[in-house]
C-alpha atoms as one frame of an Amber mdcrd trajectory, in Angstrom:
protein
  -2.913  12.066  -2.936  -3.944  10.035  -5.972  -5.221   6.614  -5.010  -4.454
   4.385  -7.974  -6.553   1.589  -8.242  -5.532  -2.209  -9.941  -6.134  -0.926
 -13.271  -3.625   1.990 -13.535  -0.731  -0.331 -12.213  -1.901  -3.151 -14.137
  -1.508  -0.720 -17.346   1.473   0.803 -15.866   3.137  -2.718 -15.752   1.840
  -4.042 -19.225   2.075  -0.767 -21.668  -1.770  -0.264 -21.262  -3.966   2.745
 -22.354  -3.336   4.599 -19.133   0.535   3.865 -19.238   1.285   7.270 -19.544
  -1.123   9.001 -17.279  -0.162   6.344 -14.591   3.872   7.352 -14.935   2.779
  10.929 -14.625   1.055  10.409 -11.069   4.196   8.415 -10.131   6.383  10.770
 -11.753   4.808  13.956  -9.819   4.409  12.473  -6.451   2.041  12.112  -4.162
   0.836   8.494  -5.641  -0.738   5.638  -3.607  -1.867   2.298  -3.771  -4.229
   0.260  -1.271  -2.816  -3.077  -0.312  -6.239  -4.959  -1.577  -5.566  -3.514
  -5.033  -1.874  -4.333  -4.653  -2.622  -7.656  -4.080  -5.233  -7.563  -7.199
  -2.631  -6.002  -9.687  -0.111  -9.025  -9.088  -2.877 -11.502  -9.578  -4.522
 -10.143 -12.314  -1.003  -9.137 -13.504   0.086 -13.546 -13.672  -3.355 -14.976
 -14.673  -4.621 -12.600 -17.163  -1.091 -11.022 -18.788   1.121 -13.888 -17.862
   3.350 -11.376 -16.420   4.996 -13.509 -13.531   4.402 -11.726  -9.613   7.787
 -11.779  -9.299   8.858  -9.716 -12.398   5.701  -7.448 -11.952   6.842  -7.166
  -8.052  10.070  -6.487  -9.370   8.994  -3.442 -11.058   6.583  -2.236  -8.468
   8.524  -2.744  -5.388  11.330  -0.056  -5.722   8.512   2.253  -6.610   7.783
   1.765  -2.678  10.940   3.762  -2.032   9.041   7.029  -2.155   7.526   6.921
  -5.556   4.180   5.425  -4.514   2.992   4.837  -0.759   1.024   1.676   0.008
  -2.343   2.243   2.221  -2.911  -0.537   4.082  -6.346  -1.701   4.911  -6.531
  -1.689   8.960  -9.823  -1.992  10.854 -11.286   1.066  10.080 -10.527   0.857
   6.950 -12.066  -2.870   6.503 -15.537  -1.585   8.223 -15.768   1.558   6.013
 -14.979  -0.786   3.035 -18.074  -3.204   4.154 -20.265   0.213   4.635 -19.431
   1.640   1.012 -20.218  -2.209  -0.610 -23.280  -2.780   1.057 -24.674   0.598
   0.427 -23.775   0.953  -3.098 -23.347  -2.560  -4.478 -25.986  -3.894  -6.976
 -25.436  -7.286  -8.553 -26.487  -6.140 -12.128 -26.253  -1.780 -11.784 -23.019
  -1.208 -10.172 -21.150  -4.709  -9.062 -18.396  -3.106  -7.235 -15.700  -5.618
  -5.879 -14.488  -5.768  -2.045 -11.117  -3.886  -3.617 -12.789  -1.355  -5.354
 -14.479  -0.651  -1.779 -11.734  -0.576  -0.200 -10.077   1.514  -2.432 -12.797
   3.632  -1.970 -12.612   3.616   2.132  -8.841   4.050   1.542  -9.650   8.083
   0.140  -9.156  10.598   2.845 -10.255  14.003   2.786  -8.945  15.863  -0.882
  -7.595  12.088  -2.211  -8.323  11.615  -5.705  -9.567   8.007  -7.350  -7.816
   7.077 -10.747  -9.443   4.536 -12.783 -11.488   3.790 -16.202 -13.949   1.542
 -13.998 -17.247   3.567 -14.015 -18.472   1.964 -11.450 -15.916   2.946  -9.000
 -15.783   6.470 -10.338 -19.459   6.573  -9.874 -19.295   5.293  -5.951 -16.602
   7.837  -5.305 -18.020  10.560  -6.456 -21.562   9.914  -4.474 -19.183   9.420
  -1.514 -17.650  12.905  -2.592 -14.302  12.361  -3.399 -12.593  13.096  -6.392
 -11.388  10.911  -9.471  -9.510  10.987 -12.419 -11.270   8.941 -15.652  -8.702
   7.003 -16.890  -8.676   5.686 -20.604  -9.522   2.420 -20.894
């Protein structure tokens, strides 16, 4: 599976740099999307590309048909999140955000990370799972 994180949708949604990358993951299956990033593409989505939640839900939510699969963060998930922040967060070096943790705890075995955050593709691959570099 390939985990996307808020980035890819968010350049899905908007024509970004990693528009067409993005609609190939979606395109070939196997796509997914953890609920904390879900929640971070449709706010990041309004406030920073004035692209109303409800249009941007409008064009993520039939995707949810089969297209992409939502992970949703349950209690394990939420612990592992907390163990992969506090062990790799650094205010200054690599300021990871509770999503991209989560994201990260999201990754089962032979999941794959897409993103252009460095950060994130540098936690994942010390916690030995793979990633696709985005552009960005």
């Amino acid at each position: 599976m390939i985990l996307l994180d808020a980035y890819a949708l968010i350049s899905f949604l908007v024509g970004g740099p990693a528009t067409d990358q993005v609609r190939g993951f979606l395109r070939g299956g196997g796509a997914a999307v953890a609920t904390p990033n879900l929640a971070e593409v449709l706010d990041v989505a309004q406030r920073v590309h004035r692209l109303p939640i409800g249009r941007a839900w409008e064009v993520l939510e039939p995707l949810f048909d089969g297209t992409l699969t939502p992970v949703p963060l349950d209690v394990a998930v939420a612990r592992r999140a907390a163990e992969v922040r506090a062990t790799h967060y650094h205010r200054s070096s690599r300021p990871i955000s509770l999503a991209d943790a989560a994201l990260i705890a999201s990754a089962e075995p032979g999941d794959r990370i897409a993103t252009a955050d460095p950060d994130v593709l540098a936690v994942a691959t010390a916690e030995g799972i793979g990633t696709v570099a985005l552009p960005g």
